[in-house]
C-alpha positions in Angstrom: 57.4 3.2 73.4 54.2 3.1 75.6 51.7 6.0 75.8 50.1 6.7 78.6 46.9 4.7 78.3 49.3 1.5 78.2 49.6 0.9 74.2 52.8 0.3 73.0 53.7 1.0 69.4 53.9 -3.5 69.0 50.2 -3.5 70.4 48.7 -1.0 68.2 50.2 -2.9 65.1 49.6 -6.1 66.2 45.9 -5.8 66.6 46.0 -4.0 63.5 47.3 -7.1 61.7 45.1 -8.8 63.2 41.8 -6.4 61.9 43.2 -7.0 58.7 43.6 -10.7 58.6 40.2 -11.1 59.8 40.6 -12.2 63.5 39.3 -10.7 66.7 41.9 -10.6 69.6 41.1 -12.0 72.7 43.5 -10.5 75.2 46.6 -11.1 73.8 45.2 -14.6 71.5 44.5 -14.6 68.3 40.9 -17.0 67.4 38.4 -17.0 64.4 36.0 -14.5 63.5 32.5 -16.3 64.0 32.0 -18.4 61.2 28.0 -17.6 60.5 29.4 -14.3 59.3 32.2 -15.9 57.1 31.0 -14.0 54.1 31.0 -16.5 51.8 27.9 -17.6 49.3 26.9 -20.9 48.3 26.8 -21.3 44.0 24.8 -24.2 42.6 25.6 -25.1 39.0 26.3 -27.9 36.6 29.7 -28.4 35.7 30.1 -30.8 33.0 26.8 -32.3 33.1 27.1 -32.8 37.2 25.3 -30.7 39.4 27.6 -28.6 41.9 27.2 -26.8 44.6 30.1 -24.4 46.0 30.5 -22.1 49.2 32.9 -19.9 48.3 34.3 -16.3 48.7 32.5 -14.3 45.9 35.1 -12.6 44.9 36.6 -15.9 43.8 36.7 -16.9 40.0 35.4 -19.3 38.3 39.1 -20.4 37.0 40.0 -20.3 40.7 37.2 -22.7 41.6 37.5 -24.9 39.0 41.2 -25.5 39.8 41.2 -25.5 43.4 37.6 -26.5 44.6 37.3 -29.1 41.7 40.1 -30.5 41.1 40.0 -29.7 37.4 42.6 -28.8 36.2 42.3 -29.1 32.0 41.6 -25.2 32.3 45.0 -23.4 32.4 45.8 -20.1 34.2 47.9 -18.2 31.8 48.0 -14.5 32.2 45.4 -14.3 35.0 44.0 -10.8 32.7 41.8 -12.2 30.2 44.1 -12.0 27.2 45.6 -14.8 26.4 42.4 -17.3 26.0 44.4 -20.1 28.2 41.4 -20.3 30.5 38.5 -20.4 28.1 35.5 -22.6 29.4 31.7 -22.4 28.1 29.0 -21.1 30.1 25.7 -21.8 28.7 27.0 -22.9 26.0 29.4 -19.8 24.9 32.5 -19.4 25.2 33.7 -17.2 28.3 37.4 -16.5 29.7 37.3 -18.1 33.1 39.7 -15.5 34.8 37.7 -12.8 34.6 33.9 -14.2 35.5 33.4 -14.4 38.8 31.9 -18.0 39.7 29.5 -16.6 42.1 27.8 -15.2 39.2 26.6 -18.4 37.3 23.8 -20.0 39.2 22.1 -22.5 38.0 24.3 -22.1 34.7 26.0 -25.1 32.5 29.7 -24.4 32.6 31.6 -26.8 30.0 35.4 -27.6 30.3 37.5 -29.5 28.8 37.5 -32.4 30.6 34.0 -32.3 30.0 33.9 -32.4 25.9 35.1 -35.8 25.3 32.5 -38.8 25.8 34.6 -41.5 27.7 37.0 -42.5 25.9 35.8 -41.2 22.8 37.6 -37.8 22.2 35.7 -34.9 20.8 36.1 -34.2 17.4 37.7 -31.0 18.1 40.1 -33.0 20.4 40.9 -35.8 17.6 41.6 -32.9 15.0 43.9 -31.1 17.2 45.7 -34.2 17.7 45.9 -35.5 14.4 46.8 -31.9 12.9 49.5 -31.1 15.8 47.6 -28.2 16.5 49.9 -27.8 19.8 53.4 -28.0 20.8 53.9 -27.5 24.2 50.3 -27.5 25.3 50.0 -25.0 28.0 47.3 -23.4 25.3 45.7 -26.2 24.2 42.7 -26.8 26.3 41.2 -22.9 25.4 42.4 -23.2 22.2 40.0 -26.5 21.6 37.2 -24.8 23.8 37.1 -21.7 21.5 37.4 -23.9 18.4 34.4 -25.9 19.6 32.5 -22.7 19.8 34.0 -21.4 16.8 32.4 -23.9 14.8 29.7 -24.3 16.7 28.7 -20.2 16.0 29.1 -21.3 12.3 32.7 -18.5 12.0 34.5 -21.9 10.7 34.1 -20.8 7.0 37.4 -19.6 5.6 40.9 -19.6 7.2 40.6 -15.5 7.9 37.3 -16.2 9.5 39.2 -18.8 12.0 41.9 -16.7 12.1 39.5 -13.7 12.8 37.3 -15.8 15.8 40.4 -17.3 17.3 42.4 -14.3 18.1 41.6 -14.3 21.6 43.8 -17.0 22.4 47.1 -16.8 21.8 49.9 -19.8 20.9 52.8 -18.9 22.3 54.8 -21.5 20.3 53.2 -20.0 17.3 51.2 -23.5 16.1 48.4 -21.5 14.3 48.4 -22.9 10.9 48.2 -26.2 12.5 45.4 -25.1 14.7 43.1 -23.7 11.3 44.3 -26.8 10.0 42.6 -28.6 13.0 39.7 -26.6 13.3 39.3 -27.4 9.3 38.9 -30.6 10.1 36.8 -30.7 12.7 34.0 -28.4 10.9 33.9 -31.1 8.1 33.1 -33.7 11.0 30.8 -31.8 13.0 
C-alpha cells in the first residue's frame, strides 16, 4: 500500500523500528547512532576493596553490573523485585538488595560482596559457620543470606533467635534451612 508521497505501510514501520531501537536510517541502511551521545555515565567505586570504574547505562543495576560487567557472580538474581534477599550486597557498609539500587547511584561508595568477605583462603566467619551448621541446602540463597547475617551481627540484632529471626526476614530460604541459618549466625556472633 503506498500513499501518495511514496511511503508504503513496510517503510513507515520499518523506520519506526528503527527509532525505537536507537539507529538512524541512512537510505534504506541501518548504522549507529553517534556514539558521543551514547547516554551512558561513567561510575567510579570500590568493589571489594578494588577501585572500579564503569560506563554504563544508568538505568542499569548494580546486580546487573556486578554480574555482567564484573564477572562476579557470588550475588544471585532471584526474584529480580527486591523480596527475596538473594542479591543482598553491602554498600558502605550496610546491607542493600542489589536489584533494586541502581549502580549509577554509588560513586565513590564501598560495595562488599561475597566474594569479597573472605580473606584468601581464610573464609569469613560468617562463611565457616554457615558451613559448619548446614545453613544451606541448595544454595541458590546462600550468598545474601551470609551478607545479611554479616550485617546482622555486625548492627549488634544477633541477640536472641527472634531477634535473628526478626533481622533476617528479608531473605527468604526456599528450602526452608532457617534453624540451621540462626544456628549459624549463633555461631558466628560468639566468634566475631
Amino acid at each position: 500500500m503506498d500513499t501518495s508521497d511514496g511511503w508504503s505501510r513496510r517503510h513507515f514501520f520499518g523506520r519506526a523500528a528503527a527509532a525505537t531501537a536507537g539507529v538512524a536510517l541512512v537510505g534504506q541502511t541501518a548504522v549507529p547512532q553517534a556514539a558521543a551521545d551514547d547516554g551512558l555515565v561513567e561510575v567510579s567505586c570500590f568493589i571489594n576493596g578494588k577501585p572500579e570504574t564503569l560506563r554504563i547505562d544508568p538505568r542499569i543495576t548494580l546486580l546487573d553490573a556486578l554480574r555482567e560487567r564484573l564477572n562476579l557472580t557470588g550475588t544471585k538474581k532471584g526474584c529480580d523485585r527486591g523480596q527475596c534477599g538473594a542479591c543482598t550486597v553491602h554498600v558502605d557498609g550496610r546491607r542493600v538488595v542489589s536489584c533494586l539500587t541502581l549502580a549509577a547511584t554509588l560513586r565513590g561508595k564501598r560495595i562488599t560482596t561475597i566474594e569479597g568477605l573472605a580473606r584468601g583462603d581464610e573464609l569469613h566467619p560468617v562463611q565457616k559457620a554457615f558451613v559448619d551448621c548446614d545453613g544451606f541446602q541448595c544454595g541458590f540463597c546462600t550468598s545474601g543470606q551470609i551478607m545479611s547475617a554479616t550485617a546482622v551481627i555486625k548492627e549488634g540484632h544477633a541477640k536472641t533467635d527472634d531477634e535473628i529471626k526478626e533481622a533476617m526476614s528479608g531473605n527468604i530460604c526456599r528450602c526452608g534451612a532457617y534453624p540451621n541459618i540462626v544456628a549459624a549466625i549463633k555461631q558466628a556472633r560468639g566468634e566475631a
